[in-house]
N, CA, C and O of each residue as an XYZ file, in Angstrom:
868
protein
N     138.014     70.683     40.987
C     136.794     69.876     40.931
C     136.680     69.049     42.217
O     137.607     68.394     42.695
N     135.664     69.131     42.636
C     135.564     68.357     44.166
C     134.854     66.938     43.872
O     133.766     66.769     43.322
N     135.827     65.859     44.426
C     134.968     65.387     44.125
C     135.223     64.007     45.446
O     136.031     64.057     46.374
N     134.285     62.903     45.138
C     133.694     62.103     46.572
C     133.950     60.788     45.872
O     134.279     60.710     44.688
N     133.719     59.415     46.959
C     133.311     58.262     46.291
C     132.725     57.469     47.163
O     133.221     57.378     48.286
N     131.758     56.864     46.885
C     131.134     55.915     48.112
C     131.404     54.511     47.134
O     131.613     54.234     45.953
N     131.254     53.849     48.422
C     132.004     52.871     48.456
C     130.497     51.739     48.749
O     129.967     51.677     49.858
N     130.021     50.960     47.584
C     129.018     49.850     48.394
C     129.409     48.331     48.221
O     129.287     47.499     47.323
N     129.971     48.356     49.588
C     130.894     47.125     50.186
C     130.306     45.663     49.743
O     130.937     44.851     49.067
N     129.292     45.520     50.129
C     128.280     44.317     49.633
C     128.696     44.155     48.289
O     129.487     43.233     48.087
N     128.224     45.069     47.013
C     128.411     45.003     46.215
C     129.792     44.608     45.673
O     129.980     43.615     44.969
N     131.037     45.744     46.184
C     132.318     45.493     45.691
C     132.904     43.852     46.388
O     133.843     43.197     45.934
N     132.465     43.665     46.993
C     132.721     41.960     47.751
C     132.146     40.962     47.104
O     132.878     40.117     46.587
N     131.031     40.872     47.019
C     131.028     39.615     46.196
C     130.157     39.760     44.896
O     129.207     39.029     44.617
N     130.610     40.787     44.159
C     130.659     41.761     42.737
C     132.192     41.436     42.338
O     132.590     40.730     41.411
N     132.915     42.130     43.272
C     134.049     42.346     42.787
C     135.633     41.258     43.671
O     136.544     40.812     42.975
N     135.601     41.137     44.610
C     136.903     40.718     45.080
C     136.238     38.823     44.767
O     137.197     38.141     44.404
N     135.135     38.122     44.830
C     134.960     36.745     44.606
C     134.720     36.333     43.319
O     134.378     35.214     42.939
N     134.997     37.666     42.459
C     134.848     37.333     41.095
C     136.193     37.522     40.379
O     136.501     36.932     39.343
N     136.930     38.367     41.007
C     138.267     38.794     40.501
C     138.972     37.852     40.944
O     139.590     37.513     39.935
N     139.358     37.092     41.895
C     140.029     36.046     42.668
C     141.257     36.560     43.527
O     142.200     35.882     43.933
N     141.060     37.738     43.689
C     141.984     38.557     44.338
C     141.698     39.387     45.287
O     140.509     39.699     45.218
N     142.410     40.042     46.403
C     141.769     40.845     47.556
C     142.201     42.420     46.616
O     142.901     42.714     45.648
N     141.473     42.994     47.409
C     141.417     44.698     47.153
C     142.360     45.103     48.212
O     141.758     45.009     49.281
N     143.490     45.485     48.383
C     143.940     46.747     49.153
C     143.286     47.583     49.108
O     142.863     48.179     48.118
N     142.980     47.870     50.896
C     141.646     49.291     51.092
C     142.180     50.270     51.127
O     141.591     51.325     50.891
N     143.945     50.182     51.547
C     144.391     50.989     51.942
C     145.037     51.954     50.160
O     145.010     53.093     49.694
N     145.547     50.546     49.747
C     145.913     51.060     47.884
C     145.010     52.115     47.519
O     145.273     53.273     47.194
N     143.583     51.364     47.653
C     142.562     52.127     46.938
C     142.198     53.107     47.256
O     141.532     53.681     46.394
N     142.356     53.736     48.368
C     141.830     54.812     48.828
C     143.030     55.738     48.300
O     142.556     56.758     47.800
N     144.371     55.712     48.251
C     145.513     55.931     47.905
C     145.404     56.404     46.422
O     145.747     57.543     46.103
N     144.976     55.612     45.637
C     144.555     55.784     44.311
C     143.210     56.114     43.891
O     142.824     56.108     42.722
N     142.427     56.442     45.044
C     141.028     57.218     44.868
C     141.640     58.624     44.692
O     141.258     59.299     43.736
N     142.392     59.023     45.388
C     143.158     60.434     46.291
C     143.680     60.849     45.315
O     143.191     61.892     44.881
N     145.031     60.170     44.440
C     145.770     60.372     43.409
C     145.108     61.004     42.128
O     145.325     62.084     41.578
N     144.204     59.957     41.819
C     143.814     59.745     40.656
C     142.832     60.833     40.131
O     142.992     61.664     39.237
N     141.645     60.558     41.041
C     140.636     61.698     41.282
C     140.521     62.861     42.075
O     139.583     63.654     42.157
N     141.816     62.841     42.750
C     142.016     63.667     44.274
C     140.645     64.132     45.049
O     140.163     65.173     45.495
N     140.268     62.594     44.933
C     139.151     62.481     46.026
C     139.390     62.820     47.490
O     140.385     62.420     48.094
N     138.343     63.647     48.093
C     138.345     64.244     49.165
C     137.628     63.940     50.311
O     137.670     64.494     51.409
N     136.926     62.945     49.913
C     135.934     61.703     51.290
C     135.622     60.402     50.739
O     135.462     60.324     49.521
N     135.550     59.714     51.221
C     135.361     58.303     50.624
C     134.285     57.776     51.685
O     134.411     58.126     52.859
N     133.614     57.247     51.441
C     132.264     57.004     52.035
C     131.992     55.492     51.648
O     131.536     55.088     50.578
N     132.393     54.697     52.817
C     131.813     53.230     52.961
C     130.529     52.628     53.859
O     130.204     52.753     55.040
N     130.065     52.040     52.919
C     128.656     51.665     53.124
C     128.856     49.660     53.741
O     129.630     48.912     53.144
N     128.167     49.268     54.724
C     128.414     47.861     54.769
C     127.743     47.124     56.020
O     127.317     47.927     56.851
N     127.618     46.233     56.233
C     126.549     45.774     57.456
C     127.974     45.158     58.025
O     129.058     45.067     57.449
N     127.509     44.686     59.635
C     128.195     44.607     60.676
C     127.284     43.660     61.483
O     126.061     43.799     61.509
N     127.961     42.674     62.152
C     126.981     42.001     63.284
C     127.582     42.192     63.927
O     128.797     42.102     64.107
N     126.211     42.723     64.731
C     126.627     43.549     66.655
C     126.310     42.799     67.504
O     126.386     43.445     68.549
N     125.752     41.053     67.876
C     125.878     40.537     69.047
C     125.124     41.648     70.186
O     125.807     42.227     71.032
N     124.226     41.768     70.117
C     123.349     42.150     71.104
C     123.837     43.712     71.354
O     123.464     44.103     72.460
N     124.386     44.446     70.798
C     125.670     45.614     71.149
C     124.092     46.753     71.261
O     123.273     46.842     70.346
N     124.015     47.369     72.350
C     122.616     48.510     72.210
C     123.038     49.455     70.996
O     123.873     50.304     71.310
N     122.727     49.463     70.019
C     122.525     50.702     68.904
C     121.719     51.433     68.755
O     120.650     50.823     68.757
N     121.573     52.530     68.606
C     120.437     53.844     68.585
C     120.277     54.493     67.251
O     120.852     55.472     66.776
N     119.384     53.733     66.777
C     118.843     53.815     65.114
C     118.921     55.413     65.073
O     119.314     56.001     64.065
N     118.503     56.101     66.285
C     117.628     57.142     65.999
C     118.852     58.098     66.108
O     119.007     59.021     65.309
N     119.886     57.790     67.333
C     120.700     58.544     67.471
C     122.122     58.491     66.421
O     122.872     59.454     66.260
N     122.262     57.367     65.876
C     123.355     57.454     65.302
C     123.330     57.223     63.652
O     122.373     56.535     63.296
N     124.294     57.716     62.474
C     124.006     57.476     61.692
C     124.814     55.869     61.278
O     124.503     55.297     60.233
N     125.708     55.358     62.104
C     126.551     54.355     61.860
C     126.626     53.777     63.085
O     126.547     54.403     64.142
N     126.852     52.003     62.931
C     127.321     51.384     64.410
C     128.916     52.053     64.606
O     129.826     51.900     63.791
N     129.016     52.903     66.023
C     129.993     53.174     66.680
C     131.035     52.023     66.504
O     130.997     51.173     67.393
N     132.105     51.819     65.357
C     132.951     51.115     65.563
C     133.590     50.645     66.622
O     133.437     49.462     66.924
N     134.220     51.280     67.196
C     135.519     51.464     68.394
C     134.411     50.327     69.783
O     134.557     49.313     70.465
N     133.515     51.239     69.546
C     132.495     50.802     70.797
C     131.950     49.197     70.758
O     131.766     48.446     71.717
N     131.769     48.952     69.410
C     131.723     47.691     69.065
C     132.656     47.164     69.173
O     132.425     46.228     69.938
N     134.102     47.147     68.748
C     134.839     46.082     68.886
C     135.211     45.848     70.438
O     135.638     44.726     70.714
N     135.089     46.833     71.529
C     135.171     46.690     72.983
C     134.314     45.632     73.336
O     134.736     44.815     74.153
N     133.107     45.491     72.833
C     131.744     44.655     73.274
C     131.969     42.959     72.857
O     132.017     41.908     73.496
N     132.083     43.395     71.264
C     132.353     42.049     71.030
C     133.692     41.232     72.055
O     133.423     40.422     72.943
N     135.061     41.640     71.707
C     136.333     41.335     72.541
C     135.734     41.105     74.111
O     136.241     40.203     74.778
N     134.714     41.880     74.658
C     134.369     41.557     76.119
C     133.445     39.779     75.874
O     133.374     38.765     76.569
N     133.048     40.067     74.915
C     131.955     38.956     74.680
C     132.827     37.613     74.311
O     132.468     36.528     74.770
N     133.757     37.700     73.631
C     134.703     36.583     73.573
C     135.690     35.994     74.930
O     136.138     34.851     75.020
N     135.897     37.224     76.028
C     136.791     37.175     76.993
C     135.848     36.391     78.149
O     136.156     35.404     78.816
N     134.576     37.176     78.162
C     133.592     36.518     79.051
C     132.955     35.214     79.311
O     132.898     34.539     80.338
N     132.264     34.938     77.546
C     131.696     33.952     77.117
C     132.176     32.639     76.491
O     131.536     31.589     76.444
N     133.572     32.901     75.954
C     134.572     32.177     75.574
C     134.321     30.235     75.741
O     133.906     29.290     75.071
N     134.888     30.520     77.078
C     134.547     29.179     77.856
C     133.008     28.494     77.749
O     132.920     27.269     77.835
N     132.264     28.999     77.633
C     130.701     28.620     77.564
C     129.961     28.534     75.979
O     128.746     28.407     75.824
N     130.680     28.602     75.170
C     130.283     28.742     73.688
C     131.073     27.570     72.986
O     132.280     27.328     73.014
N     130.040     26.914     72.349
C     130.383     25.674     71.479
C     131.598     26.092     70.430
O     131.945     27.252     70.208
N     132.019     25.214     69.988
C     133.329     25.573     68.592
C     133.160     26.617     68.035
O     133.841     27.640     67.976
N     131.634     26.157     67.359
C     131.201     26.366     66.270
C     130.711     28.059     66.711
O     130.964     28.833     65.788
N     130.254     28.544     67.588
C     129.505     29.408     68.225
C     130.681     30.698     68.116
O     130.527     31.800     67.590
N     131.744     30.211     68.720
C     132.965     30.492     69.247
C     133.599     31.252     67.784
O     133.662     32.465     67.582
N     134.039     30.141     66.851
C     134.444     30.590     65.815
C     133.804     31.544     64.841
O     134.290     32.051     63.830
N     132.060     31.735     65.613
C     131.835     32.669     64.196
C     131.735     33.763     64.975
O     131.477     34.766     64.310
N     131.864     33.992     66.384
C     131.696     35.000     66.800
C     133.275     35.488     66.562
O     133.031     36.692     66.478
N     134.424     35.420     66.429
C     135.838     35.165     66.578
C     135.819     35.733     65.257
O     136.519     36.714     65.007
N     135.031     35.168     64.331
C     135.343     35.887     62.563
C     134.437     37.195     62.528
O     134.805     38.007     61.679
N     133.487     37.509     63.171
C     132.927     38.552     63.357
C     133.570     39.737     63.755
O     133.645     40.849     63.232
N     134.199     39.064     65.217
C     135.470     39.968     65.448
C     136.778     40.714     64.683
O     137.399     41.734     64.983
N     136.905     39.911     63.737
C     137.859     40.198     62.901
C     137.263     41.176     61.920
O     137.850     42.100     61.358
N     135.805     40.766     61.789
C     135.835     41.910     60.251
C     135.344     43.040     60.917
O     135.216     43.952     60.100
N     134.938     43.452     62.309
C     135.097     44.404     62.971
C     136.213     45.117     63.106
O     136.121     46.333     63.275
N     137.285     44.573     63.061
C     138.692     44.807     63.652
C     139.151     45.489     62.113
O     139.918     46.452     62.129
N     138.657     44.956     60.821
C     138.885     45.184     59.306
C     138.325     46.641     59.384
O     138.895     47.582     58.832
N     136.963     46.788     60.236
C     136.483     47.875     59.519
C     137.367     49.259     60.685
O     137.342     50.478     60.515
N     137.891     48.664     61.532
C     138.391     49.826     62.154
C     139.938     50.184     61.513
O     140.462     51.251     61.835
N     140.571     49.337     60.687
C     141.427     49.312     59.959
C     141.188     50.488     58.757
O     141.837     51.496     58.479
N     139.747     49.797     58.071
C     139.588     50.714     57.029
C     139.223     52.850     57.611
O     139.124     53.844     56.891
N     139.146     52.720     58.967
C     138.397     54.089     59.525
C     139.834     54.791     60.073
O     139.912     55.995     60.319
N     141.021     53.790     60.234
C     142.310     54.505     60.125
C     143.027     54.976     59.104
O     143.973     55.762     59.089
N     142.378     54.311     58.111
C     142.621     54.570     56.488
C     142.719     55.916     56.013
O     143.528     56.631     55.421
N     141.100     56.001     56.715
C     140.528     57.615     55.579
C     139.184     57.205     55.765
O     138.607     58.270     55.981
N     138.340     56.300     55.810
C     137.367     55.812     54.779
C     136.554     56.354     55.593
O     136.953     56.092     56.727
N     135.202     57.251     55.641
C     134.554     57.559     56.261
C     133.301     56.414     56.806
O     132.144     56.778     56.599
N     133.460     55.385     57.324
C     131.830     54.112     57.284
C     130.712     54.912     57.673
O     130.720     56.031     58.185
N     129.559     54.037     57.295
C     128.588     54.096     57.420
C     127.895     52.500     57.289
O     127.235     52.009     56.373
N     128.332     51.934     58.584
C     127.456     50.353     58.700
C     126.856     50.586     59.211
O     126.887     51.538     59.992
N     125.715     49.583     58.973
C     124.196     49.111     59.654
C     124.153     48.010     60.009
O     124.863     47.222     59.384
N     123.278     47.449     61.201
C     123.109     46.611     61.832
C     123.130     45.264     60.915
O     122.686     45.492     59.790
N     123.504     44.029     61.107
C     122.804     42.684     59.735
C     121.626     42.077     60.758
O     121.678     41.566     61.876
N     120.478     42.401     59.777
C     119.100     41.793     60.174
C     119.051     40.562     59.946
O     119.625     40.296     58.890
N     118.474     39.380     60.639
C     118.329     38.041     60.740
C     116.942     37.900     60.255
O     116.029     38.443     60.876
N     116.680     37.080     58.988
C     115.320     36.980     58.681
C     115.180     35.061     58.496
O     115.985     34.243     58.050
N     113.830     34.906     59.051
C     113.446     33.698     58.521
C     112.848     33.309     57.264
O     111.933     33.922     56.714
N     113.312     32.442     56.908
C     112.553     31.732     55.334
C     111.396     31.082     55.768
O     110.982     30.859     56.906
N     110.805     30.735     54.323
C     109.430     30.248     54.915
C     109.961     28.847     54.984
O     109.064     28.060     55.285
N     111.426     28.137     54.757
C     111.612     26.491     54.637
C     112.209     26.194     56.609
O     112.529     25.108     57.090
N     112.168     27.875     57.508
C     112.725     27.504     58.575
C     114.463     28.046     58.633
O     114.989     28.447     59.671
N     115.010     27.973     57.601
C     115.905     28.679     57.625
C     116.058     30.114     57.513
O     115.310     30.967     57.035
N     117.497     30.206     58.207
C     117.504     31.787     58.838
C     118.673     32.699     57.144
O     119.624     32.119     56.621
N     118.242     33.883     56.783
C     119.379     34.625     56.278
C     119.851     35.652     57.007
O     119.401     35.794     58.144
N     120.815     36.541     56.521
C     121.442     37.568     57.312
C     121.139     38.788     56.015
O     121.313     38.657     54.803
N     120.754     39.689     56.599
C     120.754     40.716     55.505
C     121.056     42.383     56.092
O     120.824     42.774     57.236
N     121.572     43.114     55.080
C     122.091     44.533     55.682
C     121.990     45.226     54.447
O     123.119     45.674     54.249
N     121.241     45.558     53.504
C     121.369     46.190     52.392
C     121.643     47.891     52.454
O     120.995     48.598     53.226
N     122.205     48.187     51.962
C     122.774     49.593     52.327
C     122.395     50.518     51.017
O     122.780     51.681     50.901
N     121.783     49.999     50.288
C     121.350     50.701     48.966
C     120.655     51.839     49.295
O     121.036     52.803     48.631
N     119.673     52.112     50.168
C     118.806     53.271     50.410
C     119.975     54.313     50.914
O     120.305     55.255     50.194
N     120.583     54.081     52.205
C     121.380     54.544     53.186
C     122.598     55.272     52.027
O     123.036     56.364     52.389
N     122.887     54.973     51.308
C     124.230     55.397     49.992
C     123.447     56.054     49.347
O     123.969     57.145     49.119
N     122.205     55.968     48.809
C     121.509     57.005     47.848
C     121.305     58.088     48.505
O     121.571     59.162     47.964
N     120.635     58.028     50.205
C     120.725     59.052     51.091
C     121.549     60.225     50.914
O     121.188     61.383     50.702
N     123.116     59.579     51.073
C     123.948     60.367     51.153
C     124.328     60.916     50.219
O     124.811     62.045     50.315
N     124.182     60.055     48.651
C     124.729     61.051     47.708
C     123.549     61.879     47.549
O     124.070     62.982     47.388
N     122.461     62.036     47.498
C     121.304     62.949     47.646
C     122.021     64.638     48.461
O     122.175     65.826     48.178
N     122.281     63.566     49.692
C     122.292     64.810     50.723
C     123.795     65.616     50.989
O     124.043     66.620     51.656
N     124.244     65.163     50.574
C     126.250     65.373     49.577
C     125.955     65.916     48.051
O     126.828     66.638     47.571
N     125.277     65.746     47.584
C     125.219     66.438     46.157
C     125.829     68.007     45.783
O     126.289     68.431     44.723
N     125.683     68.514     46.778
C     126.012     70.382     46.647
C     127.408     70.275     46.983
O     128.094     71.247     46.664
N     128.112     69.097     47.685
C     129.269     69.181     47.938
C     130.546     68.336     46.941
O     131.698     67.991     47.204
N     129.978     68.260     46.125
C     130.754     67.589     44.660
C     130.100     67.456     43.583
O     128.965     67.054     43.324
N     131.492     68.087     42.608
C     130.993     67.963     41.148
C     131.338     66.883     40.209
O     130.862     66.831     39.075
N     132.309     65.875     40.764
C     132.063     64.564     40.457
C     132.234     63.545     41.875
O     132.523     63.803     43.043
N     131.818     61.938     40.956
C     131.077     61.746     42.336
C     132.095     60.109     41.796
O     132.574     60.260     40.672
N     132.384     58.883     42.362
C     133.266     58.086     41.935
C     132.080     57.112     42.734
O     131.695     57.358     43.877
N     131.599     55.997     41.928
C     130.851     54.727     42.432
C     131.502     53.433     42.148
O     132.012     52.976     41.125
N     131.322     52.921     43.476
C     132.442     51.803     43.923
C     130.963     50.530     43.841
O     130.630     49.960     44.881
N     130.372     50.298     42.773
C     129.097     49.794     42.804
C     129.133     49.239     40.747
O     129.645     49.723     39.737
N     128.460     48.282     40.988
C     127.981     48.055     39.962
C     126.517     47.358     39.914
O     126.293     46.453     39.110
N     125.605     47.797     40.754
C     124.404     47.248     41.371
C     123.333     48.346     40.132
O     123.708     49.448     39.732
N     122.156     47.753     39.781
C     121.159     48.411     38.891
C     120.566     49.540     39.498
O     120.066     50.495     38.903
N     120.660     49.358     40.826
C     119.190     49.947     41.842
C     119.948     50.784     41.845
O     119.492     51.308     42.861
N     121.302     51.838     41.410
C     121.603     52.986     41.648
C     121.041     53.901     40.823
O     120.931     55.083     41.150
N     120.652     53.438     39.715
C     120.793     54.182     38.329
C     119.581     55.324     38.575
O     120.030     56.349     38.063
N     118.499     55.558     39.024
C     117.790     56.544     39.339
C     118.712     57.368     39.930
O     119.233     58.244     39.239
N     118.997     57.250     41.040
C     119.938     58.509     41.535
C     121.109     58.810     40.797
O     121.483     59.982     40.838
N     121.880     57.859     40.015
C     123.110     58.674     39.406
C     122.097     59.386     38.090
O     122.419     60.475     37.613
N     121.369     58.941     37.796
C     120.497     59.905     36.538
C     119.862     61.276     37.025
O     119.806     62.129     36.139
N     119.613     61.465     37.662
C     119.417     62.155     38.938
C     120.945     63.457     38.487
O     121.008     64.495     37.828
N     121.966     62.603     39.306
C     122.854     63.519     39.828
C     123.434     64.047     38.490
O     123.957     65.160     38.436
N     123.309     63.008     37.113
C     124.101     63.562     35.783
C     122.971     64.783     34.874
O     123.255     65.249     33.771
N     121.516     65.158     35.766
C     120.731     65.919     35.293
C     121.606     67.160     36.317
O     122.005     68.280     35.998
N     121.653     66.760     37.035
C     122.478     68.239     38.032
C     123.558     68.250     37.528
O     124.193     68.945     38.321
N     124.252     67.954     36.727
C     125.740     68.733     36.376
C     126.753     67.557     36.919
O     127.940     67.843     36.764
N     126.531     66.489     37.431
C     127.769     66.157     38.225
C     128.155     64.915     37.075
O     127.474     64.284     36.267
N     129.641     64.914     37.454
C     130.338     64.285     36.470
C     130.738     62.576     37.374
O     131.628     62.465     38.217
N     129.598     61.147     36.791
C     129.712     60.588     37.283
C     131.064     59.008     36.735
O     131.191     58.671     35.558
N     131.686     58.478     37.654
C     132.505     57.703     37.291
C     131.739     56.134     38.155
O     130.884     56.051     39.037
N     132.407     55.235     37.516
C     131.967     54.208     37.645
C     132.984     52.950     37.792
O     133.413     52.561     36.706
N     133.496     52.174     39.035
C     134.240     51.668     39.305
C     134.004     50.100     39.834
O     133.315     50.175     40.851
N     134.277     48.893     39.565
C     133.031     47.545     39.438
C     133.606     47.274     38.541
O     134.094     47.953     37.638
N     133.571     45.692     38.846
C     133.536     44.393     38.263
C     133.402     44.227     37.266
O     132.267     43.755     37.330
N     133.691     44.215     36.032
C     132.974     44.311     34.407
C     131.455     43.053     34.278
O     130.282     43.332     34.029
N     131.878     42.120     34.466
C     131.301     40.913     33.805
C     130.090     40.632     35.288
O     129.304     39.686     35.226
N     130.108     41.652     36.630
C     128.940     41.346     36.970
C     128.524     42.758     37.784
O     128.111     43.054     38.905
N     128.878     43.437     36.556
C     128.425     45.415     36.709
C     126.614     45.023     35.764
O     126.474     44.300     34.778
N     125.815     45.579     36.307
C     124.293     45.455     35.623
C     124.448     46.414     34.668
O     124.860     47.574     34.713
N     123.984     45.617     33.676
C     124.228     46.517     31.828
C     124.008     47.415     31.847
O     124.740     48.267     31.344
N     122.210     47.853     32.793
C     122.480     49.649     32.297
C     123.508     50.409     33.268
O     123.619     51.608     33.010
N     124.147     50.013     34.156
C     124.954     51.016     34.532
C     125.798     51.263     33.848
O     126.208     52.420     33.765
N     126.593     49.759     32.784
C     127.320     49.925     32.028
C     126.570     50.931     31.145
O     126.889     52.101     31.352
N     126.096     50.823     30.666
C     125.572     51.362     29.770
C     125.314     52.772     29.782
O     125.281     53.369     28.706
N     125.099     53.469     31.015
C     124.927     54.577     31.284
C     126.299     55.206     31.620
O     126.715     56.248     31.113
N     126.762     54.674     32.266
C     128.564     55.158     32.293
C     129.588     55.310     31.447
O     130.674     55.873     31.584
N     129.083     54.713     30.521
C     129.915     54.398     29.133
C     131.180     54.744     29.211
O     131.604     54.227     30.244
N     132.167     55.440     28.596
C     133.460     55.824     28.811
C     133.882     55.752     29.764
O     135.021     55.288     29.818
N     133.111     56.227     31.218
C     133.713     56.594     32.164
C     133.199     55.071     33.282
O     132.741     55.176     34.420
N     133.371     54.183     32.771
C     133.004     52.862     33.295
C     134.643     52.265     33.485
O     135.218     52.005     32.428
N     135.334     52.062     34.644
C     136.368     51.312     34.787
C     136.225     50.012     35.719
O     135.708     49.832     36.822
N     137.069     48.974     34.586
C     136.782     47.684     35.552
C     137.730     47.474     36.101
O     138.757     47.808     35.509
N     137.922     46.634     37.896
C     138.807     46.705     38.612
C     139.986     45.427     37.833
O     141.212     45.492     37.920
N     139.424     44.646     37.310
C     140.657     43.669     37.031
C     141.625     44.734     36.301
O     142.821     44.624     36.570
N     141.307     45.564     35.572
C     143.082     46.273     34.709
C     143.256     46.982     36.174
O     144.242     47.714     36.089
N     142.850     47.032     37.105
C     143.548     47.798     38.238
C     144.448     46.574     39.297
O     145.004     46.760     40.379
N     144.343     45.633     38.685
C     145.083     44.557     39.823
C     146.241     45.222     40.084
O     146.369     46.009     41.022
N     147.087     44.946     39.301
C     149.024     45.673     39.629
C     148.684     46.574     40.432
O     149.598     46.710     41.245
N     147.731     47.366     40.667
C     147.522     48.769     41.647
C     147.014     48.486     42.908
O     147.345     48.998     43.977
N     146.389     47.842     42.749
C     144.791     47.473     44.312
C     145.112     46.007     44.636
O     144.186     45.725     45.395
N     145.946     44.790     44.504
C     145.843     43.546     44.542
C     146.576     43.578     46.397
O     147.561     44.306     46.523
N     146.220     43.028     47.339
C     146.616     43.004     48.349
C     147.288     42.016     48.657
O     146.727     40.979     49.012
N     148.654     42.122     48.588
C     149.961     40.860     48.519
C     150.072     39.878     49.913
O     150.459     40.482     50.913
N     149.828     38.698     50.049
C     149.787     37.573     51.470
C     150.486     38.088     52.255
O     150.072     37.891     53.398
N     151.659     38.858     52.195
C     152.508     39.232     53.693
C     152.139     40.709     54.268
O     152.491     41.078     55.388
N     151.330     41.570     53.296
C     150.501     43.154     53.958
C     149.444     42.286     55.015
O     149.184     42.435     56.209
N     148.866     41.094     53.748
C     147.483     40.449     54.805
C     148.041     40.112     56.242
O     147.610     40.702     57.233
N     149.168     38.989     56.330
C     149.411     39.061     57.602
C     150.044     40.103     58.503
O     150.015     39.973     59.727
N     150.447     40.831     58.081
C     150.889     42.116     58.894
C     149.611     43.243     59.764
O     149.742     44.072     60.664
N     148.556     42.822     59.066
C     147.340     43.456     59.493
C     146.395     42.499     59.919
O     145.326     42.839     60.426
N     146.723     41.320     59.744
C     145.786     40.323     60.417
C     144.715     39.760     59.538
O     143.775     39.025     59.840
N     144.999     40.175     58.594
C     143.422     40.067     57.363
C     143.956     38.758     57.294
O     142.873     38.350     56.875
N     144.743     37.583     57.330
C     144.503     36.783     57.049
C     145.014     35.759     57.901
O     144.776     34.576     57.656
């Protein structure tokens, strides 16, 4: 049985790791994607701030990791001296979860980030947004012929057309998320095959001395 899992990062982050009170090993999980389901691609979905980095909507399907973290690191080496604390430090944490996602692309994990769009409110304040919901339905759409079950790292509502979708084609869907802030009908539609990550702690919990060994913390 072939089968896949995408991964929607937004979601499993503050769905799942700020509700659980615990970090996810990316590396565990992918480990126990492999095992368990002997999953054969894993597909992460997630926004990225690129600091001015040229990206080519048209040409690429993902920001060029590798290429990004060169830009940013030049942008800290260059600009360093000329950037307030405050300026300094968030460009510095940016860096890092760049540095995370090239971690997770040594893993296994196949990404697929998108740019984070800066929008204004009407009170003057700014948000950051990167929703990846279309971009993940994309792919399981356009991946469909290539697995007969499919593993969702999501507990977001807005999937449920396409996994209804994919359980009219034959495919055998699993469901992996947060219990207590998974949206009912997914529960509901997954039923049996609905697993919540807290009974997976002992398996996926990422222990303080892996974090510093990799820098995550």
């Amino acid at each position: 049985m072939r089968t896949l899992a995408f991964i929607d990062a937004s979601n499993l982050f503050y769905g799942g790791e700020k509700s659980l009170g615990w970090k996810i090993d990316y590396q565990k999980l992918l480990q126990y994607l492999r095992e368990k389901y002997q999953v054969e691609a894993a597909f992460y979905f997630g926004g990225v701030e690129i600091h001015n980095f040229q990206f080519d909507y048209l040409a690429n399907d993902t920001v060029p990791i590798d290429l990004l973290v060169s830009h940013l690191s030049r942008l800290v080496h260059e600009r360093g001296d000329t950037l307030d604390d405050a300026a300094l430090l968030l460009l510095s944490r940016h860096l890092a979860r760049v540095r995370f996602y090239v971690r997770l692309q040594e893993f296994g994990y196949q990404l697929r980030l998108k740019p984070v769009k800066l929008y204004t409110n009407d009170d003057g304040t700014t948000r950051r947004k990167a929703n990846c919901d279309v971009d993940m339905t994309f792919v399981l759409m356009k991946e469909q012929e290539h697995f007969d079950r499919v593993i969702i790292l999501s507990g977001d509502g807005d999937f449920l057309p396409v996994l209804k979708h994919l359980r009219k084609e034959g495919k055998e869907i699993i469901v992996l998320a947060r219990g207590p802030r998974a949206a009912r009908e997914i529960r509901q539609f997954a039923g049996g095959n609905f697993r919540d990550f807290e009974y997976l702690k002992y398996l996926l919990k990422m222990e303080d001395e892996v974090n510093k060994r990799r820098g995550l913390i």
